[in-house]
C-alpha positions as CSV (number, residue, x, y, z in Angstrom):
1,X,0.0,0.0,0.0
2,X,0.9,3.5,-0.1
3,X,2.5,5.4,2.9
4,X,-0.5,5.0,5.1
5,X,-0.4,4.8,8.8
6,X,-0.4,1.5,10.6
7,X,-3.3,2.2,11.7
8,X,-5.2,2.4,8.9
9,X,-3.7,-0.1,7.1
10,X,-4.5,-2.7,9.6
11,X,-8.1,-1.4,9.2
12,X,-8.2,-1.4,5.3
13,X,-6.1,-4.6,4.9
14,X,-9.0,-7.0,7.2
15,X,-11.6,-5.4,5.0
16,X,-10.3,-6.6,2.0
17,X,-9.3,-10.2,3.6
18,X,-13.1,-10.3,4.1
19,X,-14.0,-10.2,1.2
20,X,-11.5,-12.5,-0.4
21,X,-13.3,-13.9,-3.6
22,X,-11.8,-17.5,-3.2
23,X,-12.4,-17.7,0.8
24,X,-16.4,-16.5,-0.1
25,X,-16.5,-19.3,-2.6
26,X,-15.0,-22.2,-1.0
27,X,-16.1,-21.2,2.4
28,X,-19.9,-21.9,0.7
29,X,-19.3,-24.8,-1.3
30,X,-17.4,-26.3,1.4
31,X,-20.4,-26.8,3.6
32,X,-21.9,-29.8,4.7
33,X,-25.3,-29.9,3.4
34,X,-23.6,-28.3,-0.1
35,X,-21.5,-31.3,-0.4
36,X,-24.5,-33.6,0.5
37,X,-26.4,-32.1,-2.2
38,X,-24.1,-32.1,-5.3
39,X,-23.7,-36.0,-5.3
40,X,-27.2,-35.3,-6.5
41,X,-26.2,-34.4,-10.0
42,X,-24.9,-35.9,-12.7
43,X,-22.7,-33.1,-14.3
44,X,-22.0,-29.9,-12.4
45,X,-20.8,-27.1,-14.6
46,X,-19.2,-23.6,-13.6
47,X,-19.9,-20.9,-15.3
48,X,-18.7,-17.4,-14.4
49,X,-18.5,-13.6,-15.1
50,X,-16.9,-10.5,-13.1
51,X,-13.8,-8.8,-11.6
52,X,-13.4,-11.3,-8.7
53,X,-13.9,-14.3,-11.5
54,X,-10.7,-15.8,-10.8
55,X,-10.3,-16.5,-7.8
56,X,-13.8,-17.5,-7.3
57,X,-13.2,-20.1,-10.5
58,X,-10.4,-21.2,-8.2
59,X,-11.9,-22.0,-5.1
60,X,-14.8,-23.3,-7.2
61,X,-12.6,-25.9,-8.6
62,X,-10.8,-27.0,-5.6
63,X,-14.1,-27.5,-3.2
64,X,-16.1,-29.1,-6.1
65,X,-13.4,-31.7,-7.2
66,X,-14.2,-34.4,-8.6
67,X,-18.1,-33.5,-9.2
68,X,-17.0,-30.8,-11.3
69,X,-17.6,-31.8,-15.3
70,X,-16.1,-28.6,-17.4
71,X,-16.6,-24.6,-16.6
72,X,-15.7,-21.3,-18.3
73,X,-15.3,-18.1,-16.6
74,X,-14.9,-14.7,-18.3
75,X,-12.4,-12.4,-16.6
76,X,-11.3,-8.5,-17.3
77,X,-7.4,-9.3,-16.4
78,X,-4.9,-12.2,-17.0
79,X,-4.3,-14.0,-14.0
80,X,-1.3,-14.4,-11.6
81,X,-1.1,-18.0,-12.7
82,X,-3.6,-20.7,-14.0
83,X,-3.4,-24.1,-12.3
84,X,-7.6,-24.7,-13.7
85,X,-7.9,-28.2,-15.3
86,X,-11.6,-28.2,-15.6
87,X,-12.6,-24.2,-15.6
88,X,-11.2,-22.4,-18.7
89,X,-10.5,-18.5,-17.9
90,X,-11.4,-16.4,-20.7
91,X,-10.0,-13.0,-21.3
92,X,-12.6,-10.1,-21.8
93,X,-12.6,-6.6,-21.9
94,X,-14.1,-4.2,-19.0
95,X,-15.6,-1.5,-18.3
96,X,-16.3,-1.5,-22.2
97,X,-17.1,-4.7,-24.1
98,X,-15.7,-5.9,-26.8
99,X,-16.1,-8.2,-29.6
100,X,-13.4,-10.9,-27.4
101,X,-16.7,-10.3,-24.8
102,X,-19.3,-11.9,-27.6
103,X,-16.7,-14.8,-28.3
104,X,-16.9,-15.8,-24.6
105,X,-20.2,-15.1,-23.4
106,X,-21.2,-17.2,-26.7
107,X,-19.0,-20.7,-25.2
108,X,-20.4,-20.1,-21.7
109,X,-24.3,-20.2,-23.3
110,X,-23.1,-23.1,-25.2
111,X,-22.2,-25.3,-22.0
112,X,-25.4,-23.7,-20.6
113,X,-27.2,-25.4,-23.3
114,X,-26.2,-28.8,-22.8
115,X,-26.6,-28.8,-19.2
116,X,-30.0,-31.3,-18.6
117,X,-32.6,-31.9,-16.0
118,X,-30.2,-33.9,-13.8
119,X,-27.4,-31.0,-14.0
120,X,-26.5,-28.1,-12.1
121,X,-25.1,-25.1,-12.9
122,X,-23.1,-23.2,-10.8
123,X,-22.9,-19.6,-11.7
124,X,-20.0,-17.4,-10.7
125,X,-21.2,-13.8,-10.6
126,X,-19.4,-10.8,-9.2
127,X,-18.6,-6.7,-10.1
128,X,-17.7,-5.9,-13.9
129,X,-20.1,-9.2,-14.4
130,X,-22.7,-6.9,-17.1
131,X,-19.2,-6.0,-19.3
132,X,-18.2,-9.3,-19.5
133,X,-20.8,-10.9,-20.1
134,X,-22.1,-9.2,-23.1
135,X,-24.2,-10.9,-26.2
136,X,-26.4,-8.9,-28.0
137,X,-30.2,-10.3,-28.8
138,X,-29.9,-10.6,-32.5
139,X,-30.3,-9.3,-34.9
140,X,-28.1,-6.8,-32.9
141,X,-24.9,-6.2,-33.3
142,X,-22.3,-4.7,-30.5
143,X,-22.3,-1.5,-32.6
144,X,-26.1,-1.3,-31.6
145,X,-25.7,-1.7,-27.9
146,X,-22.8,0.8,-27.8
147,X,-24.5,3.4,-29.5
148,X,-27.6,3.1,-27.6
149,X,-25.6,3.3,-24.1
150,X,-23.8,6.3,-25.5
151,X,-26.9,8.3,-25.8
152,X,-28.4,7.0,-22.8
153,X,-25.7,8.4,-20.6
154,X,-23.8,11.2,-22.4
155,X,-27.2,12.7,-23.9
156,X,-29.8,12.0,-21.0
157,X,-30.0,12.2,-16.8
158,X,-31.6,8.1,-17.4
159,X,-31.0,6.2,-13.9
160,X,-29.2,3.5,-13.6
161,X,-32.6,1.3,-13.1
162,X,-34.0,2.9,-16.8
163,X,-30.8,2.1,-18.2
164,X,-30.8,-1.5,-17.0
165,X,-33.9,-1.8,-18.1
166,X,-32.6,-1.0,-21.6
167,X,-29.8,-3.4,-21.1
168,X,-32.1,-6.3,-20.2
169,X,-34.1,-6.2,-23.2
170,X,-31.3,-6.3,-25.9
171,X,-29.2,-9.3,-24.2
172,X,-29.8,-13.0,-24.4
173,X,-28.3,-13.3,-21.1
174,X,-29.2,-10.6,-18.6
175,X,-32.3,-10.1,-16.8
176,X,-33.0,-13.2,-16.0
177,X,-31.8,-15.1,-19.6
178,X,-29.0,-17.1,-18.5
179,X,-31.1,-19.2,-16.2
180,X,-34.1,-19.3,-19.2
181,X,-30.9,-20.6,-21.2
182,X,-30.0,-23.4,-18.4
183,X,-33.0,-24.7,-17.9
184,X,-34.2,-27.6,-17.0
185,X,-31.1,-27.5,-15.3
186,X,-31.0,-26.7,-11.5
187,X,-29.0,-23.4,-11.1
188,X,-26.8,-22.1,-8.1
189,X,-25.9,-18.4,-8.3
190,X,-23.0,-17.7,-6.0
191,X,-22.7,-13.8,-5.9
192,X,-20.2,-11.0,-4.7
193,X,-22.3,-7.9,-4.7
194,X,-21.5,-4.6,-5.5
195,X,-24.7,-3.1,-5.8
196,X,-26.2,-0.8,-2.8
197,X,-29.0,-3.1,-1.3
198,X,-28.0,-6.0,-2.9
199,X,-30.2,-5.7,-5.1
200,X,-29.7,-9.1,-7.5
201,X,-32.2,-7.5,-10.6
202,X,-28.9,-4.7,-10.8
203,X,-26.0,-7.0,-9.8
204,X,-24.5,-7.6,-13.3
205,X,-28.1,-6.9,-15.1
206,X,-29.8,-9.6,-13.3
207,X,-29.0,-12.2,-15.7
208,X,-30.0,-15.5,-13.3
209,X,-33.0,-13.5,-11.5
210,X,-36.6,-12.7,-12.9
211,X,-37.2,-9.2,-14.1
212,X,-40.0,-7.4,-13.7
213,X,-39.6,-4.8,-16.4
214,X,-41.1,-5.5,-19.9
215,X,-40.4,-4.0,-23.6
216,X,-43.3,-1.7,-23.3
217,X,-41.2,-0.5,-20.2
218,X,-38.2,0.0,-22.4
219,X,-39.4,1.4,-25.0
220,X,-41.5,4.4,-22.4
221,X,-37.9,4.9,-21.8
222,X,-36.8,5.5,-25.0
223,X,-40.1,8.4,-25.4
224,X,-38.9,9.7,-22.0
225,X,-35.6,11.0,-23.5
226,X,-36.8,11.4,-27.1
227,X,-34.4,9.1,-28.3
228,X,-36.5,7.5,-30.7
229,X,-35.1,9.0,-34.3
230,X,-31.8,8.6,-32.4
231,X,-31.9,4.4,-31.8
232,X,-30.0,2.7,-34.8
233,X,-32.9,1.2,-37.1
234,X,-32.0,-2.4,-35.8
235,X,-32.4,-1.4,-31.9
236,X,-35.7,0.7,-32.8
237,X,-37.4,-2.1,-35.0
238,X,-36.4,-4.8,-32.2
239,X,-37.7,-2.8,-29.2
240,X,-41.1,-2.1,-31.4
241,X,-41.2,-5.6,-32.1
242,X,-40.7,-7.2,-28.4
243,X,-43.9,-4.0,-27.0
244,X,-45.8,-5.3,-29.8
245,X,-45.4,-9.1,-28.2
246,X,-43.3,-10.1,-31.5
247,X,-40.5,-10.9,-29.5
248,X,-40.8,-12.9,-26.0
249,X,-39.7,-10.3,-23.0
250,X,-37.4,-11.5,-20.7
251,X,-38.2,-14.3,-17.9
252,X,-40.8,-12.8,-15.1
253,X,-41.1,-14.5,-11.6
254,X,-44.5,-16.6,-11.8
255,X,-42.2,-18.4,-15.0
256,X,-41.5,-22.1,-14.6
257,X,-37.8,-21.8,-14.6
258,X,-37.7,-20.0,-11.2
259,X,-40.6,-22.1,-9.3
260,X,-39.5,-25.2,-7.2
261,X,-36.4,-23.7,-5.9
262,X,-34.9,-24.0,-9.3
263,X,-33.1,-21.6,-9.2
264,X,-31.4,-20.0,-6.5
265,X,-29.2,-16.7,-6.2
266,X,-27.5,-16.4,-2.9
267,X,-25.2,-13.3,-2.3
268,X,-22.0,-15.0,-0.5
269,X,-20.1,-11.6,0.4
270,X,-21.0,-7.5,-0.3
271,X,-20.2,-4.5,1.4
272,X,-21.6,-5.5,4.6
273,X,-19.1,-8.6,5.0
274,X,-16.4,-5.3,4.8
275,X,-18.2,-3.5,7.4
276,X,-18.8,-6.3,9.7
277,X,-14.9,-6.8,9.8
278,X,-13.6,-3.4,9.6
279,X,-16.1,-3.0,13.0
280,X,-14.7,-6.1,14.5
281,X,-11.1,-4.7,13.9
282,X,-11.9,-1.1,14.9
283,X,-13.0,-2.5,18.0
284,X,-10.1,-4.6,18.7
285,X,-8.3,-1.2,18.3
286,X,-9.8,0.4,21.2
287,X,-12.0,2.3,18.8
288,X,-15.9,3.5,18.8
289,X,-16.7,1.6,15.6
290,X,-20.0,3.5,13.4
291,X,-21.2,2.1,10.6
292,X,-22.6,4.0,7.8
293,X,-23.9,1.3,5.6
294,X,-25.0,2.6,2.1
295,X,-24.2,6.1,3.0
296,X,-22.3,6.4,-0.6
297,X,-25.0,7.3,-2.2
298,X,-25.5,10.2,-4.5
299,X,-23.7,13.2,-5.9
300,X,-20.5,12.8,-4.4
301,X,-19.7,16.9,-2.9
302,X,-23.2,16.0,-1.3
303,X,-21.9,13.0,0.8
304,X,-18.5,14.7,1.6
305,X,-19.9,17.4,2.8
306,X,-22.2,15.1,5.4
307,X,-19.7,12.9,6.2
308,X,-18.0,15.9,7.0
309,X,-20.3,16.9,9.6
310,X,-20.5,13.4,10.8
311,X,-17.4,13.9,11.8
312,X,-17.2,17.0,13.5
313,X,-19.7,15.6,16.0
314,X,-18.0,12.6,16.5
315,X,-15.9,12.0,19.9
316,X,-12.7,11.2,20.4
317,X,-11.7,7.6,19.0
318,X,-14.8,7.2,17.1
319,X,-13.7,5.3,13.8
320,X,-16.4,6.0,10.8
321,X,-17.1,3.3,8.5
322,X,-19.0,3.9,5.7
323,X,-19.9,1.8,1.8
324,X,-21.6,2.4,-1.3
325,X,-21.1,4.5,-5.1
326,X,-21.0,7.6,-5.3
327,X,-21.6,9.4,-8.3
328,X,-19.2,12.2,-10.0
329,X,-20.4,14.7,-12.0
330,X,-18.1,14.9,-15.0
331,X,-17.7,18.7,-16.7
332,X,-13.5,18.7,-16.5
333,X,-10.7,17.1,-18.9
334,X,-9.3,15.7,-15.9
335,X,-8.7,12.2,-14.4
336,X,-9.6,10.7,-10.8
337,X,-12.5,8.9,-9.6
338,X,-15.3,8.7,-6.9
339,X,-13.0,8.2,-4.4
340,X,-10.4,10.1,-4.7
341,X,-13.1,13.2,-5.2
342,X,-14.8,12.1,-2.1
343,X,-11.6,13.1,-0.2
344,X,-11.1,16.3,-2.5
345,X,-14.0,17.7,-1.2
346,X,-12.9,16.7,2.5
347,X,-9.9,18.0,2.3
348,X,-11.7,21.5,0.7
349,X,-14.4,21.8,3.8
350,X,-13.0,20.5,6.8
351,X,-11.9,22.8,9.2
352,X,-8.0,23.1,9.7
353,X,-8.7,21.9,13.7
354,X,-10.4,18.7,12.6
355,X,-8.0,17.6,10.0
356,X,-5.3,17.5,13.3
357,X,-7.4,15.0,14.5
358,X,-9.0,13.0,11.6
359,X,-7.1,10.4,9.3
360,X,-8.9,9.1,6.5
361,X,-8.9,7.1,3.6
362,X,-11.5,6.4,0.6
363,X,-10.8,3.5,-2.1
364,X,-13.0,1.2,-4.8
365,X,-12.3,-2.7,-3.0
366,X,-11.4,-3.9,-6.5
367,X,-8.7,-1.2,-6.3
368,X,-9.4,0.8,-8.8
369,X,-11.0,4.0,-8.7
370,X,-12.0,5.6,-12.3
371,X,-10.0,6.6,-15.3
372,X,-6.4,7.0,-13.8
373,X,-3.3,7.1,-16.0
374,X,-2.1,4.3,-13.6
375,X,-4.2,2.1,-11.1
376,X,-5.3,3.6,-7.9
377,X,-7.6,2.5,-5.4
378,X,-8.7,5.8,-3.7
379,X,-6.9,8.8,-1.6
380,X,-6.5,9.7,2.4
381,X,-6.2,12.3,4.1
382,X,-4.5,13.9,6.8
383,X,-2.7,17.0,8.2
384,X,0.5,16.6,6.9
385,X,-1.3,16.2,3.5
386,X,-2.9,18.9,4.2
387,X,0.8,21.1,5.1
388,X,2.1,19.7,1.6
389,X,-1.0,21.4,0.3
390,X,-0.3,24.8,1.7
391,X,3.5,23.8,0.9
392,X,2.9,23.3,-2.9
393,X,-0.2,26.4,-3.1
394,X,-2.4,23.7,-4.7
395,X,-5.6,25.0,-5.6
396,X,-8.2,22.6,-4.8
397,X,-11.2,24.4,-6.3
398,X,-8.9,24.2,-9.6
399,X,-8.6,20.6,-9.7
400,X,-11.7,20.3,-8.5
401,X,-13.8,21.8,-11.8
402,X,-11.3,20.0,-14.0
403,X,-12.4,16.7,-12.1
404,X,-8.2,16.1,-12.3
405,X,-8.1,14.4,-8.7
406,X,-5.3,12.1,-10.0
407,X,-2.9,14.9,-10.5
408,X,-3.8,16.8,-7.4
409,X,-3.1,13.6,-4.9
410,X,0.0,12.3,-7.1
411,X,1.3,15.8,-6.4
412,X,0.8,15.1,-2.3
413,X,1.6,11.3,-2.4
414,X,-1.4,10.9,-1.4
415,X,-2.6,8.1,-3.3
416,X,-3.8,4.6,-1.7
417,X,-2.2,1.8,-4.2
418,X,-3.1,-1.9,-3.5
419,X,-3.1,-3.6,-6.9
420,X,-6.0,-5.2,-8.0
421,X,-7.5,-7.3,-5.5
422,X,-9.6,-9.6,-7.1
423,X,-12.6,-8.9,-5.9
424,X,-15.1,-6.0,-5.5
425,X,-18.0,-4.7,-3.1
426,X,-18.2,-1.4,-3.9
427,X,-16.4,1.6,-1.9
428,X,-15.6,1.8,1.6
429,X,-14.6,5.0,3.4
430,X,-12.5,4.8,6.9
431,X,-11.9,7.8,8.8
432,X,-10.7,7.7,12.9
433,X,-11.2,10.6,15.1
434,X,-8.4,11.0,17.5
């Protein structure tokens, strides 16, 4: 890590250990009443998708043994090393898909295909899951889906639900899909979350749980942000044809594929394993442990600015744990991320007396945060960060319209660097009150 104190390092390094992708996995497949049920089966396959893939694919392997028939798992990074026999890693692109994504989303639906009534399917699902798992509905081609996002969030204020509603409905996989795919086969969805609430129609686009939203919701959507002369024909004519009941919609929850306890989505670790820990630790420290669970939420000045306060009314030794996403509003030709403009904004409104008494330090748990020129998880803070400020005459309000957060903390060294960590529940912000 970066020169952070002890302290917090001791506090950041048990959240992450947490949340370790391969102890998640093998600590669930491991149990007693898992290993009872899979000699059940007659072929168990793995299939997987997201940022903590690897290791996941891993433990996945080792706990299912010999029960395990043949897997694929598509991952945004090479690994490590690669001692699978039975799961084949597939490279893929994130946090933009390519056309590598179609070729291996296209062989995981293939061995989703062939599993049978007396299978299971054991799907691997964690952050980055929606990028790497990408295959257009056709006719569509990833040209379509590309220019349809584009407008959706450079040319309109859509929410994340509208636009995943969008998503849904031009994927053969997502809402719901993949498991429509895998039937009759009994499905097991082992997720990592990194989605506020958990909620599993977001996590990845849903693409093992029912959805709720239809084509006629889609394409309201579409009217909404008059995108309609906009939409490539193909998008447009397929959209028309699923609201006019052309096309099936996606799987909804009274559908036969989900009744029976057919299949099951069960979230194995999120930002609450993180918090749970970090408290545990905090405690063990002599510290006050709060939890702020989904306080990330929002414009990002906005939470600052709150946590802020939160901490001015703090006492002494009270350690501040918070999770979620924020959400940066882009108008610079900067670089940075949510995290390391979280503590921007700290550093801007906190008064000179607290920052003697505060340390604090915001990162992304997969560690990265945004579009950096190299990989950073987040930024701290502190007062002698705050001396090499006044030192150097930075200008925060500066670097703060050009959203250039990178350049302002690689100035103060005041970046957190862990390396990716193979896994991902969001953000997590730590701050102790001396």
């Amino acid at each position: 890590m970066s020169p952070l104190s002890s302290l917090l390092q001791t506090l950041i390094n048990s959240a992450l250990s947490s949340i370790d992708p391969y102890r998640l996995t093998y600590q669930h497949l491991n149990q007693k009443k898992v290993k009872t049920e899979l000699k059940r089966f007659k072929n168990i396959y793995v299939i997987g998708f997201g940022k903590a893939g690897y290791k996941m694919a891993v433990a996945a392997e080792e706990a299912l043994g010999s029960y395990l028939t043949a897997g694929y798992v598509n991952i945004p990074k090479p690994p490590p090393s690669n001692k699978l026999k039975k799961i084949t890693l597939q490279l893929a692109s994130h946090p933009l898909p390519r056309a590598k994504n179609i070729a291996a989303s296209q062989k995981i639906v293939a061995l989703a295909q062939k599993a049978q009534s007396s299978d299971l399917v054991i799907c691997l699902i964690s952050g980055g899951g929606s990028a790497l798992l990408t295959l257009p509905a056709p006719p569509l081609k990833l040209s379509d889906i590309k220019q349809t996002f584009d407008l959706l969030i450079r040319q309109t204020t859509a929410s994340i639900n509208e636009i995943n509603i969008i998503r849904k409905h031009l994927s053969q996989v997502k809402g719901g899909r993949l498991a429509e795919i895998c039937h009759p086969a009994k499905v097991h969805s082992l997720i990592i979350s990194d989605v506020v609430n958990n909620d599993l129609s977001t996590i990845s686009s849903g693409p093992t749980y029912p959805d709720t939203s239809t084509f006629s919701d889609a394409w309201s959507i579409i009217k909404k942000y008059k995108l309609e002369n906009k939409l490539s024909a193909a998008v447009k004519r397929y959209l028309q044809q699923g609201k006019d009941g052309i096309i099936p919609d996606t799987p909804k929850p009274n559908s036969p594929i989900f009744q029976k306890g057919k299949v099951k989505n069960i979230i194995i670790g999120d930002s609450h394993t993180a918090l749970i820990k970090l408290k545990q630790t905090a405690a063990s420290l002599g510290l006050k442990p709060i939890i702020l669970p989904d306080f990330l939420q929002g414009e990002v000045k906005k939470c600052a600015n709150k946590f802020t306060g939160l901490l001015q009314q703090a006492s002494a030794n009270s350690c501040l744990i918070a999770s979620g996403e924020t959400v940066v509003r882009v108008k610079g030709k900067g670089q940075g991320g949510r995290n390391q403009e979280f503590v921007l904004q700290i550093l801007k409104k906190m008064p000179k007396k607290l920052l003697k008494q505060i340390e604090l330090a915001s990162l992304g748990t997969d560690g990265i945060d945004g579009f950096c020129p190299t990989e950073v998880a987040g930024a701290y803070a502190n007062y002698k960060l705050y001396q090499q400020i006044k030192k150097q005459g930075l200008d925060i309000v500066a670097f703060q319209k050009n959203n250039d957060s990178y350049h302002f903390f690689k100035k103060i060294n005041g970046h957190i660097i862990t390396g990716p960590t193979g896994t991902n529940v969001g953000d997590l912000v730590v701050a102790v009150k001396f």
